[in-house]
N, CA, C and O atoms as a CHARMM CRD file, in Angstrom:
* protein
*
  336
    1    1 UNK  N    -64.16900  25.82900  10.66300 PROA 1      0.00000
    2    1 UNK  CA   -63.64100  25.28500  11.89700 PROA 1      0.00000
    3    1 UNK  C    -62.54000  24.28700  11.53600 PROA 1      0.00000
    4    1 UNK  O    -62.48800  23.26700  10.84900 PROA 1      0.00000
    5    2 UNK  N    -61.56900  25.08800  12.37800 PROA 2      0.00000
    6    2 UNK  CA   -60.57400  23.69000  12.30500 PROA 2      0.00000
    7    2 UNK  C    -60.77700  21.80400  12.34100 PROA 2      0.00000
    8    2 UNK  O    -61.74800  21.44500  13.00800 PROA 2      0.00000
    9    3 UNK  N    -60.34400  21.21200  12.00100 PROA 3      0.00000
   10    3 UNK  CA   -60.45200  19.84300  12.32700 PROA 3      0.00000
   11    3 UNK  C    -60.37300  19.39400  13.88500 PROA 3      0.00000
   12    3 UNK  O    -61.13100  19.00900  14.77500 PROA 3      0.00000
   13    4 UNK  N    -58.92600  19.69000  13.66700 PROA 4      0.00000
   14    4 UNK  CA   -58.79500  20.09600  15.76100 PROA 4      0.00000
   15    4 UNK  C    -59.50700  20.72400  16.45000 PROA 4      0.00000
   16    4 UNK  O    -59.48200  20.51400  17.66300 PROA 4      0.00000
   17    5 UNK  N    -60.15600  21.45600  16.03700 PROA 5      0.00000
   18    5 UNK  CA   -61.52600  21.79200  16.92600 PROA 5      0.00000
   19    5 UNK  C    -62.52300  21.47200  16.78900 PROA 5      0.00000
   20    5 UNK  O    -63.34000  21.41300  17.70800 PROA 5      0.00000
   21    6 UNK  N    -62.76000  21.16200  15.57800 PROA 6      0.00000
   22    6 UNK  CA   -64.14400  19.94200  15.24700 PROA 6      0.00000
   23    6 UNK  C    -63.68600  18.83600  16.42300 PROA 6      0.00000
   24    6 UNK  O    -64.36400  19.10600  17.41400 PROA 6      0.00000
   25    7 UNK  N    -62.98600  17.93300  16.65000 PROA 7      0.00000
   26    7 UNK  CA   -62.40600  17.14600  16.91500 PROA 7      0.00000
   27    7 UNK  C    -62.92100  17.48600  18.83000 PROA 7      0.00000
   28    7 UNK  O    -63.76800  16.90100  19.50500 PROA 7      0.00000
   29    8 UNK  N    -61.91200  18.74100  19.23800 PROA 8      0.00000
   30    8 UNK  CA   -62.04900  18.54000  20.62400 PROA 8      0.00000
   31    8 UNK  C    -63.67700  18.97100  20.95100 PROA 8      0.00000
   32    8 UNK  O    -64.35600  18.43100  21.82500 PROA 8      0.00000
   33    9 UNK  N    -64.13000  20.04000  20.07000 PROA 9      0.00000
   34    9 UNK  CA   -65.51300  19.97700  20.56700 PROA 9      0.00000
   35    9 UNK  C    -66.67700  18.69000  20.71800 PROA 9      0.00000
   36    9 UNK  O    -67.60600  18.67000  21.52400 PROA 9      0.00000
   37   10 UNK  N    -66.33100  17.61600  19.68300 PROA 10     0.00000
   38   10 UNK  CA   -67.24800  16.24100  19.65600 PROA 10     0.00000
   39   10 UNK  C    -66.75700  15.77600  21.21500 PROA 10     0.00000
   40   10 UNK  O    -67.40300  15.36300  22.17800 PROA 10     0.00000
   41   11 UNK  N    -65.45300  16.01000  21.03000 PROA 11     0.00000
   42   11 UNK  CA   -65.26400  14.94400  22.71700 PROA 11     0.00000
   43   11 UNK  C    -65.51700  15.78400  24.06100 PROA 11     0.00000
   44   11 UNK  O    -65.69200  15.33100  25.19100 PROA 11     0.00000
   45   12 UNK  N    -65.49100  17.13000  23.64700 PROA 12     0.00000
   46   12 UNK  CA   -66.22300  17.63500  25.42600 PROA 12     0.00000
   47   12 UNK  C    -67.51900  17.29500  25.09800 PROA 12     0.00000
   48   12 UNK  O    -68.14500  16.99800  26.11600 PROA 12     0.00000
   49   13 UNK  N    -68.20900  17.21300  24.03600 PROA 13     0.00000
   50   13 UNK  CA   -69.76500  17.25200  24.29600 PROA 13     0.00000
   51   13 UNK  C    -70.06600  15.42500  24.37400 PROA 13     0.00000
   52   13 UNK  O    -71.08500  14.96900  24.89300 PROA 13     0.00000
   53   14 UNK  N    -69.04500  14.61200  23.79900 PROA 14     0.00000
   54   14 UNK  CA   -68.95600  12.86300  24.00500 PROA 14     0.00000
   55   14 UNK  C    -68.53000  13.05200  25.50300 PROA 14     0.00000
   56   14 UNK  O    -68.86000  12.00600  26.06300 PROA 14     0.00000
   57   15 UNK  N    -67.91500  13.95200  26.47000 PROA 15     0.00000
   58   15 UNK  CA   -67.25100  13.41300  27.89700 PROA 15     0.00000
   59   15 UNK  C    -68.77700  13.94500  28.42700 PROA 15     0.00000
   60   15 UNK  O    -69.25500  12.88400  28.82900 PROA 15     0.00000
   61   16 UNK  N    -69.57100  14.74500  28.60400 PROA 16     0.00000
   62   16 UNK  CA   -70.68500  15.58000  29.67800 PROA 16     0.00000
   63   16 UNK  C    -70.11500  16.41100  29.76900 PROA 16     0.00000
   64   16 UNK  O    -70.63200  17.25600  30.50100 PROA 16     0.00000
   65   17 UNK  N    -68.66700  16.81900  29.13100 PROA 17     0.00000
   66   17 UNK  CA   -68.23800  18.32300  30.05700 PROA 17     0.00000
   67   17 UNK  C    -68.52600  19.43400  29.69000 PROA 17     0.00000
   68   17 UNK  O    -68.06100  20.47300  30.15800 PROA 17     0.00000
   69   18 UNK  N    -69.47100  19.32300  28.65300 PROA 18     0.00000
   70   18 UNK  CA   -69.83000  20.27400  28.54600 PROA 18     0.00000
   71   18 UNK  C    -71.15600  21.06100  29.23400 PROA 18     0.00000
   72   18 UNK  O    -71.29000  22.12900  29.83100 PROA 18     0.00000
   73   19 UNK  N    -71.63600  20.48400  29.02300 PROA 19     0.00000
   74   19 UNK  CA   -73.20900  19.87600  30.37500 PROA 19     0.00000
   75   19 UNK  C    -72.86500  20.26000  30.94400 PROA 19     0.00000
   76   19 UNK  O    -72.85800  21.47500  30.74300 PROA 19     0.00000
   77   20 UNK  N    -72.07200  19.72000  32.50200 PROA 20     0.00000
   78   20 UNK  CA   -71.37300  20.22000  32.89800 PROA 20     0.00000
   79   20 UNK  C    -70.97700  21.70500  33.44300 PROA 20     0.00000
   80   20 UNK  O    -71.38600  22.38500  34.38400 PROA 20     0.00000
   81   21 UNK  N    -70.10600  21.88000  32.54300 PROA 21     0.00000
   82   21 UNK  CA   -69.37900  23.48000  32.32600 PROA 21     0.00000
   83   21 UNK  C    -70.91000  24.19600  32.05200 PROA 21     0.00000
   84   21 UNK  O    -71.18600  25.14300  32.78700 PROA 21     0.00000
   85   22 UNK  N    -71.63800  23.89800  31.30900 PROA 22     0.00000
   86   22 UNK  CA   -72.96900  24.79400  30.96100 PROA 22     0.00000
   87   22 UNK  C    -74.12300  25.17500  32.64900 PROA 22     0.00000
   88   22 UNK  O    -74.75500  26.08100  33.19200 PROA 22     0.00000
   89   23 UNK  N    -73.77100  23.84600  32.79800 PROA 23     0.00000
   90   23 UNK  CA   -74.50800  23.84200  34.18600 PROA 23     0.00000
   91   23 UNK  C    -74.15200  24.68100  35.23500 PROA 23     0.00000
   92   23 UNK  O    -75.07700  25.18000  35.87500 PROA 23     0.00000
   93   24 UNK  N    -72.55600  25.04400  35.66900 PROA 24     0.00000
   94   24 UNK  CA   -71.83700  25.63700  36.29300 PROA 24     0.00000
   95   24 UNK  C    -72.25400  27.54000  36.28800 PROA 24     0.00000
   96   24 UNK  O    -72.38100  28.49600  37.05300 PROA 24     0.00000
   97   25 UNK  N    -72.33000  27.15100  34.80700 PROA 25     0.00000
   98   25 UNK  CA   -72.21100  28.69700  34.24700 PROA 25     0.00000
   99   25 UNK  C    -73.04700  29.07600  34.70300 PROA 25     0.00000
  100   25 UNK  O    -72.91200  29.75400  35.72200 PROA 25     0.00000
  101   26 UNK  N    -74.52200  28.77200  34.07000 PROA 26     0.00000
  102   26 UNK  CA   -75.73800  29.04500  34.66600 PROA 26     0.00000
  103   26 UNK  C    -75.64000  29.45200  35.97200 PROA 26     0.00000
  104   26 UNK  O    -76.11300  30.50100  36.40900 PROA 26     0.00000
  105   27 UNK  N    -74.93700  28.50700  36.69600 PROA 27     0.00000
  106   27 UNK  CA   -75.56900  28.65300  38.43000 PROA 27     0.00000
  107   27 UNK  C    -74.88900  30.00700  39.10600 PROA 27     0.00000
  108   27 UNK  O    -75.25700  30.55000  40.14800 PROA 27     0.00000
  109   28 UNK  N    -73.82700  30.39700  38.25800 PROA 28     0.00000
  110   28 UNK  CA   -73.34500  31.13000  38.66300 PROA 28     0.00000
  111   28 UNK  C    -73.92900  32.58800  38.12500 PROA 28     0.00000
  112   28 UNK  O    -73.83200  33.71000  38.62300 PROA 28     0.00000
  113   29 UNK  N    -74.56100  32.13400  36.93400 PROA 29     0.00000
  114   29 UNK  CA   -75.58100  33.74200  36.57600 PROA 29     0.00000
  115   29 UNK  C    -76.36000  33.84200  37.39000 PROA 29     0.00000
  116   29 UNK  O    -76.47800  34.85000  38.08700 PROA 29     0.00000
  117   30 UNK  N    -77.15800  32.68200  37.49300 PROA 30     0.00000
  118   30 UNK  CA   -78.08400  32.77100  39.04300 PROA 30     0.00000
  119   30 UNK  C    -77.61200  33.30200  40.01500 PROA 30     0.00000
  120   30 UNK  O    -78.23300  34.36400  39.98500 PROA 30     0.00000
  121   31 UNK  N    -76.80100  33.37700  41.09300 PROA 31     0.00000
  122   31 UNK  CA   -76.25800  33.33100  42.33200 PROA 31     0.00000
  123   31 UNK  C    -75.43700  34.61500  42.00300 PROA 31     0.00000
  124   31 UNK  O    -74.71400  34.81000  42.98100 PROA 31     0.00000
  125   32 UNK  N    -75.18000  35.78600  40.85500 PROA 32     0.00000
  126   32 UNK  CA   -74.70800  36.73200  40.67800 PROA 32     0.00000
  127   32 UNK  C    -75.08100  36.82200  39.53600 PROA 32     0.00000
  128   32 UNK  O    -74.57700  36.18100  38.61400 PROA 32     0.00000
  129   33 UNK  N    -76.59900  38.12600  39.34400 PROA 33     0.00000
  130   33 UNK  CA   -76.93800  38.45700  38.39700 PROA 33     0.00000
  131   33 UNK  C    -76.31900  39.60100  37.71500 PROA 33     0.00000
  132   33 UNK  O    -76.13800  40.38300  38.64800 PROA 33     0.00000
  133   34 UNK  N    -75.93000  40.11200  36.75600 PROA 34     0.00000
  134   34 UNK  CA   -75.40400  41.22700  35.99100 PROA 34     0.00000
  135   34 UNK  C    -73.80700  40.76200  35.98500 PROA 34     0.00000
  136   34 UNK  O    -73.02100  41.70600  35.91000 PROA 34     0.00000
  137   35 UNK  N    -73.23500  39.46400  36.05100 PROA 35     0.00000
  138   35 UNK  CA   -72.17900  39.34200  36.07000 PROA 35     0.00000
  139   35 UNK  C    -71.73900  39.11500  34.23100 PROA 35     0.00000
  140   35 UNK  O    -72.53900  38.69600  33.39500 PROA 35     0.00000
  141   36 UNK  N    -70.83800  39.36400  34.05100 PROA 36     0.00000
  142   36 UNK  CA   -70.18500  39.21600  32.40300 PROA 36     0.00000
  143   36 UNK  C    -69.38100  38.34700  32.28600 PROA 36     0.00000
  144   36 UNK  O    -68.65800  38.07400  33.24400 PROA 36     0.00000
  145   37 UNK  N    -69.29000  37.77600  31.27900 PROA 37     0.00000
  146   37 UNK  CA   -68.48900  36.19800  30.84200 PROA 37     0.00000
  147   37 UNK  C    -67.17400  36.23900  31.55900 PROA 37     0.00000
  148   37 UNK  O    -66.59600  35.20800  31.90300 PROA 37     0.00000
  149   38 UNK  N    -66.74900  37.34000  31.76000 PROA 38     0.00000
  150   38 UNK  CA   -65.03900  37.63900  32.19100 PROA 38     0.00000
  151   38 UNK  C    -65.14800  37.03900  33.79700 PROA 38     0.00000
  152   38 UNK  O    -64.50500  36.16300  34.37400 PROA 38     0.00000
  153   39 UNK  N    -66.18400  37.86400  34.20600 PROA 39     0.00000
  154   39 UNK  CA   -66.65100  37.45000  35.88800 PROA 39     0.00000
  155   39 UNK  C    -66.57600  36.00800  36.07800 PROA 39     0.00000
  156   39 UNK  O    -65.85400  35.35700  36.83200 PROA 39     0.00000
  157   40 UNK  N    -67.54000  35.60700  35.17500 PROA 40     0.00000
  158   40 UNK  CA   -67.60600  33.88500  35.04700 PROA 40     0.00000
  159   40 UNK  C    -66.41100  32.92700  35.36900 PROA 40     0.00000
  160   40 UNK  O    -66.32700  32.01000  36.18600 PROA 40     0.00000
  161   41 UNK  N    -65.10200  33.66100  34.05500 PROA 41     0.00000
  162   41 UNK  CA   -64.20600  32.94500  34.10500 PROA 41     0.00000
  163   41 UNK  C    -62.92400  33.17000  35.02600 PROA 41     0.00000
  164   41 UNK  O    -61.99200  32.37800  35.16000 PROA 41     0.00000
  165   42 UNK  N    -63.08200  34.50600  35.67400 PROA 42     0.00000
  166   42 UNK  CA   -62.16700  34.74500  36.75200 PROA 42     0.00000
  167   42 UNK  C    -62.99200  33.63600  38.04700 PROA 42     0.00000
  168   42 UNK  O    -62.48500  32.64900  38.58000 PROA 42     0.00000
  169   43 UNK  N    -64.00600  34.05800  38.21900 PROA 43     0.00000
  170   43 UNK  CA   -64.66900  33.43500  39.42900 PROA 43     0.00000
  171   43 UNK  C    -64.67800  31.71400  39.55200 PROA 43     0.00000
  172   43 UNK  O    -64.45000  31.11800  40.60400 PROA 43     0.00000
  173   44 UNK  N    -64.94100  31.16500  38.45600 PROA 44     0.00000
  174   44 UNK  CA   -65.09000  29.97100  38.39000 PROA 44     0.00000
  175   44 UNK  C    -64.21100  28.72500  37.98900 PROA 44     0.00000
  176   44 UNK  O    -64.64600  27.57300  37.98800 PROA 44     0.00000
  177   45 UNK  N    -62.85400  29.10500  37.62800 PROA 45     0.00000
  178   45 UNK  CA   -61.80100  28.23800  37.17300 PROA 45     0.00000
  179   45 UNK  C    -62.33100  27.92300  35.95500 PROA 45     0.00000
  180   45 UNK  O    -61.89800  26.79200  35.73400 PROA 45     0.00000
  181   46 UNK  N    -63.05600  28.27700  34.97600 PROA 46     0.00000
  182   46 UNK  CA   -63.44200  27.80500  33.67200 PROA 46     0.00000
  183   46 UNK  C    -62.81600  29.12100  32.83800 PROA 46     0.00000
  184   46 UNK  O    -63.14800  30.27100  33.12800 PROA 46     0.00000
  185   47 UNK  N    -61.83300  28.79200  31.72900 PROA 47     0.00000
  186   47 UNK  CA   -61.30400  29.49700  30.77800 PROA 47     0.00000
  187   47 UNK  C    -62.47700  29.90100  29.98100 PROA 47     0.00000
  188   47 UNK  O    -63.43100  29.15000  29.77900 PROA 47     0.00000
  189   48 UNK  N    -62.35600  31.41600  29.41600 PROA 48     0.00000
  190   48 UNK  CA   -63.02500  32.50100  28.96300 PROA 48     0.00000
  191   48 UNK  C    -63.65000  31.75000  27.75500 PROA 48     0.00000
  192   48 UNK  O    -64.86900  31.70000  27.59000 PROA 48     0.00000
  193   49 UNK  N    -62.45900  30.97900  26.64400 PROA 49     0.00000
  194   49 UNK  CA   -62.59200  30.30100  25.67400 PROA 49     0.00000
  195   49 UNK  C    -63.78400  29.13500  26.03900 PROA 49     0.00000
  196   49 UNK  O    -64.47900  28.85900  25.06200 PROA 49     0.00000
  197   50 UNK  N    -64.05200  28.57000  27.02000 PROA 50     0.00000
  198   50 UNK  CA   -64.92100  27.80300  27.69000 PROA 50     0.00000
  199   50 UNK  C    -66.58000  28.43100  27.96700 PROA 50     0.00000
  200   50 UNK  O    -67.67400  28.10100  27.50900 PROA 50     0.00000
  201   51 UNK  N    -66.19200  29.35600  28.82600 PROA 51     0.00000
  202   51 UNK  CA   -67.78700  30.30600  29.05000 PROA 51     0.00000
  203   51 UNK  C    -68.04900  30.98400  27.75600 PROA 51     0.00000
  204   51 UNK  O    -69.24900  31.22900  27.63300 PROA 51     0.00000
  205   52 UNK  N    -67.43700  31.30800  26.90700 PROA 52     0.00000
  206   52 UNK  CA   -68.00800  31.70000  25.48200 PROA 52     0.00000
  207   52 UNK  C    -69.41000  30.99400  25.58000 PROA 52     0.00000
  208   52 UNK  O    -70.54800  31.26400  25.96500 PROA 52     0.00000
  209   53 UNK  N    -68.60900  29.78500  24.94000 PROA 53     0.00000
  210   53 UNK  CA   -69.94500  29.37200  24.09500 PROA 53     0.00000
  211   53 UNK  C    -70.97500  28.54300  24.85300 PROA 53     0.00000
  212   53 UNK  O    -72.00600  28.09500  24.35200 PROA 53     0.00000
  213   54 UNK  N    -70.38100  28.30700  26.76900 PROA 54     0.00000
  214   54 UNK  CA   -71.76800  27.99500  26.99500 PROA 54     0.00000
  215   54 UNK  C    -72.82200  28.76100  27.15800 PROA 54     0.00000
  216   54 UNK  O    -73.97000  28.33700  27.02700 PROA 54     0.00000
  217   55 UNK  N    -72.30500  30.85200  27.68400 PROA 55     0.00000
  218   55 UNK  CA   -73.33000  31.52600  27.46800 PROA 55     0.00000
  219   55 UNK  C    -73.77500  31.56400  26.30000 PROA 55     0.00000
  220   55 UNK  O    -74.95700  31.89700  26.38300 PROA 55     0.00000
  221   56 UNK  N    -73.39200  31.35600  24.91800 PROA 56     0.00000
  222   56 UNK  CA   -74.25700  31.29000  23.79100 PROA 56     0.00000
  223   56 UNK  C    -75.33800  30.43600  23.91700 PROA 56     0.00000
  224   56 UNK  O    -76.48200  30.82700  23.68700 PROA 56     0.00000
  225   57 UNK  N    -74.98600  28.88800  24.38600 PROA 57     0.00000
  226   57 UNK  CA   -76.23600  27.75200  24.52500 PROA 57     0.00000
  227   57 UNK  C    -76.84600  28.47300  25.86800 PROA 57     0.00000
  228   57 UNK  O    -77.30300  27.44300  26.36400 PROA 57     0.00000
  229   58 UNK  N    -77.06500  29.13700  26.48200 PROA 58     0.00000
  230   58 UNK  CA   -77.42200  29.60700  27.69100 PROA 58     0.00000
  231   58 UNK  C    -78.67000  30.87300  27.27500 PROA 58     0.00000
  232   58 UNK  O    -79.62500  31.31500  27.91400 PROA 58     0.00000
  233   59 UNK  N    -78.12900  31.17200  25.91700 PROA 59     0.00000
  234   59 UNK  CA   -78.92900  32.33600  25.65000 PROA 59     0.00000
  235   59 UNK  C    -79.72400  31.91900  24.45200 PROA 59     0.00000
  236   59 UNK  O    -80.87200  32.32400  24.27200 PROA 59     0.00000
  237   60 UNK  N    -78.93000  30.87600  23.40400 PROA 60     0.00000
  238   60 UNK  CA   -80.04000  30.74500  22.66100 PROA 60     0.00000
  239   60 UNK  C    -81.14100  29.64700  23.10300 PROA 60     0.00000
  240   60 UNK  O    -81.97600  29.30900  22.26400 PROA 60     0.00000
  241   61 UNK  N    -81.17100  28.95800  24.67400 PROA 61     0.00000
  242   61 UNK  CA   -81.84800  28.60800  24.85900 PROA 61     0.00000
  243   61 UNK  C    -82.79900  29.65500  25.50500 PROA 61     0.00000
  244   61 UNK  O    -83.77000  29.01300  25.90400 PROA 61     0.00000
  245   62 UNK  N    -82.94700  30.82400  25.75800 PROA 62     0.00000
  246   62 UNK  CA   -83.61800  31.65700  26.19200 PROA 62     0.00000
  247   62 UNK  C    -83.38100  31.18000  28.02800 PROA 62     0.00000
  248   62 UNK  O    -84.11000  31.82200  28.78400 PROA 62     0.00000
  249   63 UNK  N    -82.80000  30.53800  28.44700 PROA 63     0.00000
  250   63 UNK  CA   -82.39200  30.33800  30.02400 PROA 63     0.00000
  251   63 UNK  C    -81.19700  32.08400  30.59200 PROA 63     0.00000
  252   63 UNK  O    -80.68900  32.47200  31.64400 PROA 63     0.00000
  253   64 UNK  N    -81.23200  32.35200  29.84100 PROA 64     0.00000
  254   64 UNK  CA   -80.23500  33.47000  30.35000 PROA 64     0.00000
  255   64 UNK  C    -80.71700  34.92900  29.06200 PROA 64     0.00000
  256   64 UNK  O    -81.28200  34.93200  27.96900 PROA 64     0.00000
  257   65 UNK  N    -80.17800  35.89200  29.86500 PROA 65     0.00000
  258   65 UNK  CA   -80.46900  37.37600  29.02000 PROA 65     0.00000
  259   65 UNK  C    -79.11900  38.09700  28.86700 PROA 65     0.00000
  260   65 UNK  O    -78.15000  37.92400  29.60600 PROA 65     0.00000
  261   66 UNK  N    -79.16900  38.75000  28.03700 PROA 66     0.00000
  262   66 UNK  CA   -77.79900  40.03600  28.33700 PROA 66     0.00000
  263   66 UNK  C    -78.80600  41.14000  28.64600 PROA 66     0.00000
  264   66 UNK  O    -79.84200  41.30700  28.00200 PROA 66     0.00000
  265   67 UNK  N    -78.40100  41.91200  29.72700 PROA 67     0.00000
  266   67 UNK  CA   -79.15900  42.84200  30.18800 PROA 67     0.00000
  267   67 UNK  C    -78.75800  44.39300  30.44700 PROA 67     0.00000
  268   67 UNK  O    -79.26200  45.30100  31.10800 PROA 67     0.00000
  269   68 UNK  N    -77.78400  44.28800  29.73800 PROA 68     0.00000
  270   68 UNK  CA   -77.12100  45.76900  29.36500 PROA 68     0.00000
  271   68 UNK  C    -75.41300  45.22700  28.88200 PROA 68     0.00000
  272   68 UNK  O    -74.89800  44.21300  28.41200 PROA 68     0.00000
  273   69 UNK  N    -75.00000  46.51400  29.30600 PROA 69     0.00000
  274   69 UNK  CA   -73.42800  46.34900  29.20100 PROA 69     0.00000
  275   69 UNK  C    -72.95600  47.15700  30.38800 PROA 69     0.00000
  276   69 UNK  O    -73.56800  47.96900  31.08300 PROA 69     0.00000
  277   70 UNK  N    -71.64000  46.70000  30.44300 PROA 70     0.00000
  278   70 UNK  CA   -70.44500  47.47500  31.14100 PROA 70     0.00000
  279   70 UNK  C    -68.95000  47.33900  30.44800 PROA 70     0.00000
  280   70 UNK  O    -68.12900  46.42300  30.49800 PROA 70     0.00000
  281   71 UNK  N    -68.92900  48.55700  29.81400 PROA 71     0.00000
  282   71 UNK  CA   -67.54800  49.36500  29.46200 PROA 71     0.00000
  283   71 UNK  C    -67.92100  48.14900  27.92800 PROA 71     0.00000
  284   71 UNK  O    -68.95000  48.25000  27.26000 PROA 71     0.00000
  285   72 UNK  N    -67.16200  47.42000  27.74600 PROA 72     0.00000
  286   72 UNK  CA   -67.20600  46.45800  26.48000 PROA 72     0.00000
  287   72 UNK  C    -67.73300  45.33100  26.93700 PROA 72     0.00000
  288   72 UNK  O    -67.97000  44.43200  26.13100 PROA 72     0.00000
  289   73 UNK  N    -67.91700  45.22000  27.82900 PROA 73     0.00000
  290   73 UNK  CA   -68.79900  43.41500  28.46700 PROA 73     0.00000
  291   73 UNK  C    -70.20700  43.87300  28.68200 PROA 73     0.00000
  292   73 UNK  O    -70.79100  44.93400  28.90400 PROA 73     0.00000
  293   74 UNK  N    -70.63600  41.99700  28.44000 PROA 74     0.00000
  294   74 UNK  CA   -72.53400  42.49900  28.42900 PROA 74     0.00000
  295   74 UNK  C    -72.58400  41.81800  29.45500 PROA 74     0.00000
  296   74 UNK  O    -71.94300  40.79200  29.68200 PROA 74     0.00000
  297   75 UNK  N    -73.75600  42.62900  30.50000 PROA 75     0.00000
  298   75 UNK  CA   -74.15200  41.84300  31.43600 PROA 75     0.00000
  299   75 UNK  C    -74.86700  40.73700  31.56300 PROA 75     0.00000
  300   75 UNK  O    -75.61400  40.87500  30.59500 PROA 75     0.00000
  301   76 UNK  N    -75.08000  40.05200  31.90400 PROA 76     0.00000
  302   76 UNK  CA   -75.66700  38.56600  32.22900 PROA 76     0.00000
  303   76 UNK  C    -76.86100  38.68800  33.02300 PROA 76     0.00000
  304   76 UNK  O    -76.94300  39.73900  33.65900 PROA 76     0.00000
  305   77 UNK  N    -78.19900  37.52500  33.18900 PROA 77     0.00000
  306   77 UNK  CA   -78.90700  37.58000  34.09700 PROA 77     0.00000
  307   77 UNK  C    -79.66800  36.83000  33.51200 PROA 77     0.00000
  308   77 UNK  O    -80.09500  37.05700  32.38000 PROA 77     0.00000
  309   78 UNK  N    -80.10000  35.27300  34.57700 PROA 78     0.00000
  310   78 UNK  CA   -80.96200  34.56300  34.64100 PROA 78     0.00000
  311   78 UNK  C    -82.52500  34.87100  34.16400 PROA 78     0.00000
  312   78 UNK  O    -83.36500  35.35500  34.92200 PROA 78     0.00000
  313   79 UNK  N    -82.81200  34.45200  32.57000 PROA 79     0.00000
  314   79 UNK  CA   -84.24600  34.98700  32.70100 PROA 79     0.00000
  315   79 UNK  C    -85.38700  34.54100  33.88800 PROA 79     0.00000
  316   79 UNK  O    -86.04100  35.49600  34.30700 PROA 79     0.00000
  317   80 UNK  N    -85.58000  33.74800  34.24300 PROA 80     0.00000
  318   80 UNK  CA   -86.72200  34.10300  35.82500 PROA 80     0.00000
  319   80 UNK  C    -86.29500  35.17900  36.01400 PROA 80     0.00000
  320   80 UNK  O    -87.25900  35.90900  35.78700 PROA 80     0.00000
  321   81 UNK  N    -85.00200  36.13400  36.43900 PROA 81     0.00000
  322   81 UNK  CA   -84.98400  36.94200  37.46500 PROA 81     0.00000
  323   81 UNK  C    -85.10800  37.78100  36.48400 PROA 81     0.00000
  324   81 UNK  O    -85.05500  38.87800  37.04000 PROA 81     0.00000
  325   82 UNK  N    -85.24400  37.95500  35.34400 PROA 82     0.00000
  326   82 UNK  CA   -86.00400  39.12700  34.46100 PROA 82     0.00000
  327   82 UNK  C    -87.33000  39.13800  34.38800 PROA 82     0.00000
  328   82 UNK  O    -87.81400  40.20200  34.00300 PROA 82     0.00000
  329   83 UNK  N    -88.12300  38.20500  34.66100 PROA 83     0.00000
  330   83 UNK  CA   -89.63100  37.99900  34.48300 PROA 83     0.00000
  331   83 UNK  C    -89.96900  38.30000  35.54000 PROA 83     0.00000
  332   83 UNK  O    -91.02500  38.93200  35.53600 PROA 83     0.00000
  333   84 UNK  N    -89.32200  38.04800  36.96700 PROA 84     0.00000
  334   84 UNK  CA   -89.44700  38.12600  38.39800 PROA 84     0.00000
  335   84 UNK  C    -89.98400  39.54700  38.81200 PROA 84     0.00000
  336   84 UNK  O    -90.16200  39.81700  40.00000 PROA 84     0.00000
């Protein structure tokens, strides 16, 4: 990792924005299940480079699933609504 990105990642996660942005994401897997990171970032004003890696913390917290694919994107979906 770059320095410069060492750098800006300490300060979104020093501002909450990442929290934040993570929180967003989520709500929006919720409120549209099977949606894909692309969906996320068209729908939500958060750059693609952004929803990356909060669906990663989203999934390796086990709070979210990939639940198939479409064409080259994986679908998304709130685990409750997989257990549901």
């Amino acid at each position: 990792m770059r320095d410069t990105s060492l750098i800006a990642y300490c300060n979104t996660y020093a501002s909450g924005s990442a929290q934040h942005k993570r929180f967003k994401v989520y709500n929006y897997i919720v409120d549209h299940p099977n949606c894909t990171r692309q969906d996320i970032a068209d729908n939500t004003d958060i750059p693609i480079n952004v929803v990356t890696p909060r669906v990663k913390e989203l999934i390796d917290s086990k709070m979210i699933l990939e639940s198939g694919k479409v064409g080259n994107h994986y679908k998304l979906v709130a685990h409750m609504a997989v257990v549901a």
